[in-house]
Structures are given as C-alpha cells and as structure tokens.
C-alpha positions as CSV (number, residue, x, y, z in Angstrom):
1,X,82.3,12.6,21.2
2,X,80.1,9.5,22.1
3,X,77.0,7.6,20.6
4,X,75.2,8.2,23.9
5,X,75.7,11.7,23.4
6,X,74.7,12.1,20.4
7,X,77.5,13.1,19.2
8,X,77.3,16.7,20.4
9,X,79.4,19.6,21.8
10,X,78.2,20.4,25.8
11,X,76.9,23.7,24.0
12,X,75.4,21.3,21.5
13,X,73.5,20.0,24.4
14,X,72.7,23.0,26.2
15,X,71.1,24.6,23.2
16,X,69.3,21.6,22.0
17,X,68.0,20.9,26.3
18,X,66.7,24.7,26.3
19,X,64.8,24.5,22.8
20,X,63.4,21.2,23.6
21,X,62.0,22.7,27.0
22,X,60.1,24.9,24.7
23,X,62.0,28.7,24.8
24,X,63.1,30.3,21.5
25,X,65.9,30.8,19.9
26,X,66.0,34.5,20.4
27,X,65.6,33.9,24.2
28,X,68.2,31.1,23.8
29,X,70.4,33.9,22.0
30,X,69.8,36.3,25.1
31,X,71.0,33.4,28.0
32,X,74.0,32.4,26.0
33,X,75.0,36.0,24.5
34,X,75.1,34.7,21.7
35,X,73.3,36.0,17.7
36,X,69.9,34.2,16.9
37,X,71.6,33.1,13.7
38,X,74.2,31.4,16.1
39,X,71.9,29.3,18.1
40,X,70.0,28.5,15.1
41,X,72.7,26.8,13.0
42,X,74.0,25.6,16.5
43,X,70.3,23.6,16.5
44,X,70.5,22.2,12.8
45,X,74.0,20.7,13.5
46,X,72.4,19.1,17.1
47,X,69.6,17.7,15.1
48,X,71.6,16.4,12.1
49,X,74.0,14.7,15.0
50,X,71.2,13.6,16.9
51,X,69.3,12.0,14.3
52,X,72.7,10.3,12.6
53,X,73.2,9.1,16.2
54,X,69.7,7.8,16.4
55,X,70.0,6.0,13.4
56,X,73.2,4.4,13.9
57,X,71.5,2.9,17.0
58,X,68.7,1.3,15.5
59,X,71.4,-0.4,12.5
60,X,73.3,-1.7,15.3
61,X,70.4,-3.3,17.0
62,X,68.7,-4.4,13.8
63,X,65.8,-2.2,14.1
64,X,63.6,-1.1,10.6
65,X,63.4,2.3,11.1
66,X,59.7,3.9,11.0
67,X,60.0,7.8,12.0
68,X,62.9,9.8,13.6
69,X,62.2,13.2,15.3
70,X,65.1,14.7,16.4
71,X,63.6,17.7,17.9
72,X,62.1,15.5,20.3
73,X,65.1,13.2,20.8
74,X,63.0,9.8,19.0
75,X,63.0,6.7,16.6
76,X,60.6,4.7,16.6
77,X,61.4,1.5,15.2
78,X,60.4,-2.5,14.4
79,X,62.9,-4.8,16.1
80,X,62.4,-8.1,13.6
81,X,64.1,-9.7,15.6
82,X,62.1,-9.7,19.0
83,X,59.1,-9.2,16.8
84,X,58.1,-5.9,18.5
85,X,58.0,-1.9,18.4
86,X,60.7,-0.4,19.4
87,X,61.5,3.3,20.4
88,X,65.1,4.8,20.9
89,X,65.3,7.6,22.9
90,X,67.9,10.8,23.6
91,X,67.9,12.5,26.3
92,X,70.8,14.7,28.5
93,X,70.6,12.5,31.1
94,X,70.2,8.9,30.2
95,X,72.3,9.6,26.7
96,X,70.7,6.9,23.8
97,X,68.4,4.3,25.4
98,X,66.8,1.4,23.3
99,X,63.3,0.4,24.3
100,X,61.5,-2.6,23.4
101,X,57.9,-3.1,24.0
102,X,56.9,-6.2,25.8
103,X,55.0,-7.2,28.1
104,X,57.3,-7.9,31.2
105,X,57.5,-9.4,34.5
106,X,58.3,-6.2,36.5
107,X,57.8,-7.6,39.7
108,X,60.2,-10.4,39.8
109,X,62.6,-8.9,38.1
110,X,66.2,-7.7,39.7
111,X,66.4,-4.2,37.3
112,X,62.9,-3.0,39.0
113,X,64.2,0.1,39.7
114,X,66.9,0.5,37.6
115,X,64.2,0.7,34.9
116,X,61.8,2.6,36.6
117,X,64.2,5.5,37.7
118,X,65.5,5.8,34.2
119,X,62.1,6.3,32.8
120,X,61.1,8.6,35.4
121,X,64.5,10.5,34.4
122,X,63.3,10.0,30.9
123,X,59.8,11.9,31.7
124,X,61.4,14.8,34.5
125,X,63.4,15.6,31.6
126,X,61.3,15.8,28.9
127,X,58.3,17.8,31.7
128,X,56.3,14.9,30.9
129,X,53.4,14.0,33.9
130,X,53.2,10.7,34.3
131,X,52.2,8.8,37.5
132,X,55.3,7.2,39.2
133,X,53.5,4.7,41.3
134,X,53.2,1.9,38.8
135,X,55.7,-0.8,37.7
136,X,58.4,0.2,34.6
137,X,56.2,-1.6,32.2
138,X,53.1,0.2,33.1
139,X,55.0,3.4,33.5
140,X,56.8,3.0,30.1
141,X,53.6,2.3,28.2
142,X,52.3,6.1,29.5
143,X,55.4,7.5,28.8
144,X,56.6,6.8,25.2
145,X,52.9,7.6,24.4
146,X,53.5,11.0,25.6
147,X,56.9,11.5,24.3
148,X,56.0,10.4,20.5
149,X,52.2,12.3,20.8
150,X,50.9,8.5,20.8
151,X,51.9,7.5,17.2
152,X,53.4,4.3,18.1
C-alpha cells in the first residue's frame, strides 16, 4: 500500500468512493453482495487508514494540524512555515494532495493547467459545482470552501 492511497485495499476504496457519494451501507451491501456489517467495519478500517494517512502528511510537511474529516477525505492545517492555511486532500483519483493558500500568479505560471485540471478532478469527484472558467487560484478558493462546508 501507498501514502497516496491512503493506505487502502482497492475494496477499501470502492466502499469508501460509494459512501462518500452519499449511498448507504445497506445499498453498498446489495452492489458488492456483501453483509451490512461487512461494509460497515470495511468503512471504519478506510477511515482509520485514511485519516493516519492524512496525518502523516501534514508531519511530513510541517503542518499544525486543525480538524481531520475522513469521511470527507480532509485536514485542514497551519503550514508555520509558509505562514498560511493549508488543506490536505484524499481523493480516488488525485491520491493525497497538499494545498497551500496563497495568493498566486496563475497566469504566468508554467503548472496552469496542471493545477487547474487536478482541482477540477478534485471537485468532479467529490460532485462538487464549481465554475471551471477561472484561473486555479480562483477555482481553488470555491472549491476547498465547498469541500470543508467553509470552515477554513
């Protein structure tokens, strides 16, 4: 298994992606033919991993720690370091991603789109609506309101 993973099985990650997209573990039981009890103790493991993989991320990178939700795949975070908020994210398909807030250059810089096709990854996979037509900075302000319910 691998940090940006989160340390989790592919089931792991199956179970975890169809509860965060809001169906219930009974349903979840009825896709995977598996017992309620099964995906539910399947869940508390994902979260557990989730969260230690969270964490580990923001002690590598220094970050004081604030809240961790790992139903929702978040940390936010104070990097003391750049002096700023910071929010680490899990998701299936950009793994762990550190953010820190800032106010950048977006329009001169050479990881444009790079940025601003991982956060539209970031919102597609969390169902989140966010207007795409703005630079990453913009874009990313919207979107980690949205994903943390705007307690940043």
């Amino acid at each position: 298994m691998s940090l940006s993973i989160g340390y989790l099985t592919p089931k792991q990650l199956q179970i975890w992606e169809y509860k965060r997209a809001g169906l219930q573990e009974a349903s979840i039981a009825r896709e995977l033919q598996v017992s309620r009890q099964t995906i539910h103790k399947a869940l508390g493991i994902a979260h557990l991993k989730i969260a230690e993989s969270l964490e580990e991320t923001a002690r590598i990178n220094k970050i004081k720690i604030q809240t961790v939700n790992p139903m929702k795949g978040y940390l936010l975070g104070y990097s003391p370091h750049f002096k700023t908020k910071t929010l680490i994210t899990f998701s299936t398909k950009n793994g762990i991603q550190v953010w820190y807030k800032h106010e950048g250059d977006c329009k001169n810089c050479d990881q444009l789109q790079e940025c601003k096709e991982a956060l539209i990854a970031e919102a597609k996979e969390r169902n989140l609506n966010v207007a795409e037509d703005c630079l990453p900075s913009e874009y990313a302000e919207k979107l980690f309101e949205a994903i943390t319910g705007g307690r940043e």
